[in-house]
N, C-alpha and C positions, 0 to 999 in steps of 0.2 A: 159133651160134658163141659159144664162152666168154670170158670176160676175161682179157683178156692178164694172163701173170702180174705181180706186180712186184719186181724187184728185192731182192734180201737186201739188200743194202747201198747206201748212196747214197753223195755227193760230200761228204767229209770226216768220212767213218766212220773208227775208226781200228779197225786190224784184223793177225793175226798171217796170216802166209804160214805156211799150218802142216807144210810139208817141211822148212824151215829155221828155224823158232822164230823169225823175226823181224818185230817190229814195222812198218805203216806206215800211210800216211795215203792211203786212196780219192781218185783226184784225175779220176777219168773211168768213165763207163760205158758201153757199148756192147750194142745184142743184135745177136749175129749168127748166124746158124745158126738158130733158135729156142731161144736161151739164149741170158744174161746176161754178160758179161767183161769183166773190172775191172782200170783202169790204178791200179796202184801207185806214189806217188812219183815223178809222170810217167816209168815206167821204159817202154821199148822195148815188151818184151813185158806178155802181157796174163793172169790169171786166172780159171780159172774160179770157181761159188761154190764147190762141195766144197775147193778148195785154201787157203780162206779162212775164219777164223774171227774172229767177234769177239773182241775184248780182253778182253773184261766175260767171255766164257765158256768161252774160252782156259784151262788145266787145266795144260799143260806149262810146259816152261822155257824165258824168254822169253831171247833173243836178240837183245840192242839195235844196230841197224843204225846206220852214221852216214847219217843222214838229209840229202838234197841238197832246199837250200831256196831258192827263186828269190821274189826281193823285189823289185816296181817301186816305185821311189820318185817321189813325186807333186812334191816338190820336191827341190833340189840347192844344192848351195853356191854361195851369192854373188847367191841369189835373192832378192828385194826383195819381201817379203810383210808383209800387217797379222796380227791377234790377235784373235779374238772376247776382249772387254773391254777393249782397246785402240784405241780405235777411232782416236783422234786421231795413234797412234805409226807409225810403220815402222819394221822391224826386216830385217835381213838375215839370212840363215841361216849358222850359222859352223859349224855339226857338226850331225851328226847318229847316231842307232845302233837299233840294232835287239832289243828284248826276246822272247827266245820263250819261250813259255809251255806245257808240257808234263803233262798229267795222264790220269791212267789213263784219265778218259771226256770228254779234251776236249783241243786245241790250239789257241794261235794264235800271231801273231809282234805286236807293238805297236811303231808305229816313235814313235819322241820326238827332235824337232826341238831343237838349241841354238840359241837365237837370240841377236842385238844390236843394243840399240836405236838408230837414228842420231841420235836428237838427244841422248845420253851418254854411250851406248854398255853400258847397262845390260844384265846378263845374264836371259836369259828363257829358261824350257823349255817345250813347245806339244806338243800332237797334230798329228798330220796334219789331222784337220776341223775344228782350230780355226783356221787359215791360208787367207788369202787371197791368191793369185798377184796380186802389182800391177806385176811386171816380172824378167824372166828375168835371169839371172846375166850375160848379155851387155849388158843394156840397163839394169841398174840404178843402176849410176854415175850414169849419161846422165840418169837419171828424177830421180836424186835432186838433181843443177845445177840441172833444169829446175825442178823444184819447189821451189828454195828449202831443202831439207832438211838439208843440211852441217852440222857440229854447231858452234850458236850460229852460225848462217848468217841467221838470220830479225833478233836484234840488233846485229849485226856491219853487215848490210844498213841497218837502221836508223841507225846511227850515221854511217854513208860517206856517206849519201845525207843527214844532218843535215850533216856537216860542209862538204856538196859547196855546199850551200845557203848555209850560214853560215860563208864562209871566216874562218879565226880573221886576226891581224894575223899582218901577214909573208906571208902566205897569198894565192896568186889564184890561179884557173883559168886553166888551158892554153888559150892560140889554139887554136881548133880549123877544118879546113880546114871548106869547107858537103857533102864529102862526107862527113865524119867526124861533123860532126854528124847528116847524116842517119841516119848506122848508127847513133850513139846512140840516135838516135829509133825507128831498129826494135828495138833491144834492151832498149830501156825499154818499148816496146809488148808486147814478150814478156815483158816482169817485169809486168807489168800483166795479161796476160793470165794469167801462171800463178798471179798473187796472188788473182787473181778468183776462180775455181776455187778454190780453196784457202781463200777467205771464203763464196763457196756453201754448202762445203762442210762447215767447219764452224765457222762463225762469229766467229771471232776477230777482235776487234778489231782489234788490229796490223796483221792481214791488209790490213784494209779500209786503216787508216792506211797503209801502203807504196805502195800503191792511189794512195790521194790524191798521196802525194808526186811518184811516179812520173807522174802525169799532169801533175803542175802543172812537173815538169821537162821533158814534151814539147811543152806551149805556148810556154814560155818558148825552145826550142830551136826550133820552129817559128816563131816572133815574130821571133829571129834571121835565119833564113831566108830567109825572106818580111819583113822587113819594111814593103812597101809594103799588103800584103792586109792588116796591123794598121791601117795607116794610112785604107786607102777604108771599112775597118769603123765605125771613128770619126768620119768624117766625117757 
């Protein structure tokens, strides 16, 4: 039994329809029958080889089709992604567009992301493989509260939480009921918790400082509380 034959053309040969002069791009192969047939341009129907010629050897007058070109884009506006060489930034994606590239023995499409960065709001242009998904366009608001990220969020936090500490004159802290205080204490838990991560991760000091801060404000709210468990500790 002989070797199957193989195909004249493969998947992303570009090639003339040679009854109509016109140009396109192999996007599918099939054998059916005991012969070869070639999707064109994802189109409907299907060609045999004889109705196909290569471009490179193509002799006639070419006939440029407008060419139907289907793009998935890997991300989307309002998406919350990092940068290979960025490592410490997050950026959001604000635009994006599509380059196609067209030559006698070669095509492709190059997508180029606009990005901005949240802690300036600095302008940045990326490839597709140099982004990392850290949260979809629905969820990255949300990521960016949780994380601390708002721009000048990280000093803005340091200064409240200094001033919270060291009220100036004139200045005191609000009675707080002890259910009010307790939610403080889980919402300073959560600044604690996302600061943690966020000094894991990449070591900033600040990080660590809010860290500190934030816990030394949930003793002091829990000392509140509980005053009597400060007391049997001491004793």
């Amino acid at each position: 039994m002989g070797k199957k034959k193989q195909p004249k053309f493969k998947i992303g040969d570009t090639v003339v329809i040679i009854m109509y002069g016109t140009v396109g791009k192999i996007t599918d192969v099939k054998f059916l029958d005991g012969a070869y047939v070639y999707e064109v341009n994802y189109s409907e129907g299907l060609y045999i080889e004889k109705t196909l010629q290569s471009i490179n050897e193509y002799e006639g007058e070419i006939l440029y089709q407008r060419e139907q070109i289907d793009i998935e884009y890997k991300y989307l506006l309002g998406d919350l992604v990092q940068v290979d060489g960025y490592e410490q930034d997050y950026f959001k994606i604000i635009g994006y567009r599509t380059e196609i590239w067209r030559y006698k023995e070669n095509a492709w499409e190059d997508v180029i992301y606009e990005l901005s960065r949240i802690s300036d709001g600095e302008w940045l242009e990326a490839h597709e493989e140099e982004l990392t998904l850290i949260a979809d366009a629905k969820r990255a608001d949300a990521i960016i509260r949780k994380l601390g990220l708002l721009l000048s969020k990280k000093n803005n936090e340091l200064a409240i939480i200094a001033k919270q500490n060291n009220p100036g004159k004139g200045e005191r802290e609000m009675t707080m009921t002890k259910n009010e205080k307790k939610e403080m204490i889980d919402g300073l838990l959560d600044l604690y918790n996302d600061y943690c991560k966020l000094y894991e991760h990449f070591g900033d000091d600040e990080y660590h400082h809010i860290m500190k801060i934030a816990l030394a404000k949930i003793e002091k709210a829990a000392e509140e509380i509980y005053p009597d468990h400060k007391k049997k500790q001491t004793k």
